[in-house]
N, C-alpha and C positions, 0 to 999 in steps of 0.2 A: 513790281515797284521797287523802289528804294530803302537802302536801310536809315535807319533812323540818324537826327545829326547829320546830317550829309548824306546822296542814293545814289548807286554804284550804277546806275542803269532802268532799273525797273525797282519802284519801289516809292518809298518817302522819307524824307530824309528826316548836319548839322546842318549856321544864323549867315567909308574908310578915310583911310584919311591920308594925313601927309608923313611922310619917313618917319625916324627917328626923333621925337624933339632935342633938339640941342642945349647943349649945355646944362641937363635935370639929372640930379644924383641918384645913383641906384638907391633904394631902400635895404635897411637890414634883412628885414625877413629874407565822319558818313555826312534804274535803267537797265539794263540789263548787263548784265557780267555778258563777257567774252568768255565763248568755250570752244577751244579749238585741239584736236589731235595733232594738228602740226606745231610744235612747241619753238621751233625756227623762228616761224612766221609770227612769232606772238606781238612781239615789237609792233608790228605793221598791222595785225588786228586792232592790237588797243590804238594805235594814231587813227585807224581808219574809224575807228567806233566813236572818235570824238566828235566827227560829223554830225552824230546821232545827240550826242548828249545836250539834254535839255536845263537851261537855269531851272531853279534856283538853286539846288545843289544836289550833289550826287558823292556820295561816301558808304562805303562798308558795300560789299556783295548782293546783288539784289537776294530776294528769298524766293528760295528753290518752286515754283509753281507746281500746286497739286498733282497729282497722277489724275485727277477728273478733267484736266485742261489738256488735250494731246493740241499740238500744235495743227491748224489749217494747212492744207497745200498752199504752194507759192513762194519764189523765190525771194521776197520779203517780208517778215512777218511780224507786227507793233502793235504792243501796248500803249494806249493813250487813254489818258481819264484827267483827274482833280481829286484834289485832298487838300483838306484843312488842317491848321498844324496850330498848337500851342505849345510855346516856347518862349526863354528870353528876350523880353523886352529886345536888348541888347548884352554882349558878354559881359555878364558880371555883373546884372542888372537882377532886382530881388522883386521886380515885377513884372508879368506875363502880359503878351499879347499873341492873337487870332489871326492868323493870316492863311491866305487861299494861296494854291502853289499848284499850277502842271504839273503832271506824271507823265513820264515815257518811258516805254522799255522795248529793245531790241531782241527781239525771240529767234529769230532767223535771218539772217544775209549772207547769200551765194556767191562768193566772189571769186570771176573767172581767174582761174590759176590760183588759186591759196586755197579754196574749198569751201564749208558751210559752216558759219560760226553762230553762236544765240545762247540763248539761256537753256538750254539744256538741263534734262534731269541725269546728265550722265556724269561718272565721276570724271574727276582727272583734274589737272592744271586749269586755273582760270587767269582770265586778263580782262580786267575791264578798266571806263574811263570815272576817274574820282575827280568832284570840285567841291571847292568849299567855296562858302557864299555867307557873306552876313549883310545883311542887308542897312541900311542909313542908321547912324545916332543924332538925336538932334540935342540941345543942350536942353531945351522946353520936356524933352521925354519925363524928365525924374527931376525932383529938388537936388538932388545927389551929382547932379551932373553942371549945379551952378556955378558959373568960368571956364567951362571945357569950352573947347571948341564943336563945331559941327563936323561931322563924317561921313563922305561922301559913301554910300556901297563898296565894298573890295571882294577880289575874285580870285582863287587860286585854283591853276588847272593840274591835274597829273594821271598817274597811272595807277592803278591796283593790280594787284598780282595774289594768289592763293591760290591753296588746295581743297578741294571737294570731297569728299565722300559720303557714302550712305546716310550715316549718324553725326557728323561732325564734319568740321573747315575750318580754315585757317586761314586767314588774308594780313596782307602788310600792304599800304596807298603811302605817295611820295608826290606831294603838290607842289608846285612854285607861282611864287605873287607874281598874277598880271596885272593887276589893277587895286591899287590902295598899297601896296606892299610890297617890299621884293624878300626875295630867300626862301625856304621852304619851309611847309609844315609835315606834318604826317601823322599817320595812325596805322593801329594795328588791336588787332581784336581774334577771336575764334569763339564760333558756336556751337551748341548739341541741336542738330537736326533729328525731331521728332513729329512722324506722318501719323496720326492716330485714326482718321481715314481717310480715303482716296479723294475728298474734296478738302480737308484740314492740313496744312501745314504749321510748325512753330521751329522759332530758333532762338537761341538767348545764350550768352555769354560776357564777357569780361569785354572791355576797350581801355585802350592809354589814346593818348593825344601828346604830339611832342611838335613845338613852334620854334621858328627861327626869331632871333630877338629885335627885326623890325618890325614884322607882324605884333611879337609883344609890347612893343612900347605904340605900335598905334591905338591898339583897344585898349591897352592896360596902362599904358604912361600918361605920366602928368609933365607936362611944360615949366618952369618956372613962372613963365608969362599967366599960365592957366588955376598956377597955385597962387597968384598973387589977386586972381580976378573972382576964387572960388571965398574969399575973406577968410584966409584963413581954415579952409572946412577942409583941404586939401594941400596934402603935400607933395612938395618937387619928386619925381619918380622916375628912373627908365630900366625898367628888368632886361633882362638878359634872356634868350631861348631856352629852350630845354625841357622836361617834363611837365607837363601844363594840368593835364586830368587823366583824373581814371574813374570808371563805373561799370555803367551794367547796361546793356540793350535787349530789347525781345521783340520778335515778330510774330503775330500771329494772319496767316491768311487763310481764305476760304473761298473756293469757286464756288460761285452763284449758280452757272450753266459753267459750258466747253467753251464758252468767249468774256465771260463776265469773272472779277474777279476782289472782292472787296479787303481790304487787309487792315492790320490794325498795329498799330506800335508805339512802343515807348521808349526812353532813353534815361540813364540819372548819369551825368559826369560831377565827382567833386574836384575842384582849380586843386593845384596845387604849386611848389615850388614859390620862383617869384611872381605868376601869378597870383595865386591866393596870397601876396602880400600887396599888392596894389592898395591904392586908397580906395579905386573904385569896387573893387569888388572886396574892401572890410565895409564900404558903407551899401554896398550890395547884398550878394549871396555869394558863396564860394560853391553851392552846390547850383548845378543847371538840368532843371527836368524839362522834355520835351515829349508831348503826346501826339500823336496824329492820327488821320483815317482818310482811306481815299478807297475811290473804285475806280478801278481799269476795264476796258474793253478791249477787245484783241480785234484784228485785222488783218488777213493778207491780202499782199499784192502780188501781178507776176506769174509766171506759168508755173506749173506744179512740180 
């Protein structure tokens, strides 16, 4: 499954509207990773793994699957399950809601002439496919949001890239707005991988978040149009990109049987920068906690 905040492949994951508002004054103030030996080829793994990658979002490296999970024969081989996830309302939002969300993860794919790529327990270079996804703001959500406009869903697709090893990894993702957004965002984080036994895994480490500053004035800007329709409760607003959050994530997983696989996660980002100066997120939370649980099931297809 996916890491928390957005899933990289296998796992669970991070949460639009129109550009930039014109004319609004700045204010003062995370399917399965790609693993492959051919480091050439990596480009062409991660395009090819995008195929796979399932909404709703996919960020951070999935987590390493037990040593009680060896993979089935077959030259393709998929995690699919469901998990429930609590999280932000919406960004910046100081009220939680409950949502149902697919899991997918990519364990194995054969591909003639480049070789066998999957979520492997083996060290080395990873590549996987990272999306960020927040899903609808409506203005009805929160009294906090009265003169905003409504927001449609936004979608940023990209690439993750890190290092694995036994005890620890290191990843850096590079997305760009298809839908609600344009420009990029990004993150980066590293874990201590600890196996306490053969069906237990855990990872937990540090994360930043860094956004391009159309994406920050769609969730976090105020219109003058939208400061003038909020009476006064908000002011004209359009931040700039750049360091957004930092926190903390942890995976905890546990193989059920050799195909079953239940995992558990949590996240804390606190805003920072011109984010956490927004109107919305002082009349919100500048801190964003997301909890989830899902279970996966494995499956191959394909000749052995």
């Amino acid at each position: 499954m996916c890491g928390a905040g957005a899933c990289g492949g296998r796992g669970m994951s991070p949460d639009t509207g129109p550009g930039p508002p014109a004319g609004a004054r700045r204010g003062d103030a995370p399917m399965s990773r790609l693993q492959t030996a051919l480091p050439a080829r990596a480009g062409l793994i991660g395009a090819l793994s995008l195929a796979f990658a399932a909404p709703p979002a996919l960020a951070d490296p999935s987590l390493p699957p037990p040593a009680a999970m060896p993979l089935p024969a077959g030259d393709l081989v998929v995690d699919l399950g469901i998990a429930a996830r609590l999280l932000p309302r919406y960004p910046g939002a100081d009220e939680t809601a409950l949502r149902a969300r697919p899991l997918f993860g990519l364990e194995r794919l054969k591909l003639p002439g480049v070789g066998v790529v999957g979520n492997g327990p083996a060290e080395g270079v990873i590549v996987y496919p990272s999306v960020r996804f927040e899903g609808e703001r409506k203005a009805s959500d929160q009294a906090d949001l009265t003169g905003m406009r409504d927001l449609d869903w936004t979608l940023g697709l990209g690439l993750g890239a890190g290092v694995n090893r036994k005890s620890w990894r290191a990843f850096a993702e590079v997305r760009t707005g298809v839908k609600g957004y344009s420009g990029l965002t990004a993150r980066a984080g590293a874990d201590i991988l600890w196996a306490p036994s053969p069906k237990t895994v855990l990872a937990a480490g540090p994360r930043i978040d860094l956004v391009g500053g159309d994406y920050a004035r769609t969730w976090f800007g105020v219109t003058p149009a939208e400061a003038a329709a909020s009476g006064g409760k908000l002011a004209a607003y359009a931040p700039d990109g750049g360091l957004a959050s930092a926190g903390l994530a942890a995976s905890w997983g546990r193989a059920l049987n050799d195909r079953a696989m239940l995992q558990v996660e949590a996240s804390w980002d606190r805003r920072l920068g011109e984010i956490a100066d927004s109107p919305l997120v002082r009349k919100g939370s500048r801190d964003a906690v997301t909890v989830s649980t899902g279970l996966t099931w494995r499956f191959g297809f394909g000749g052995s």
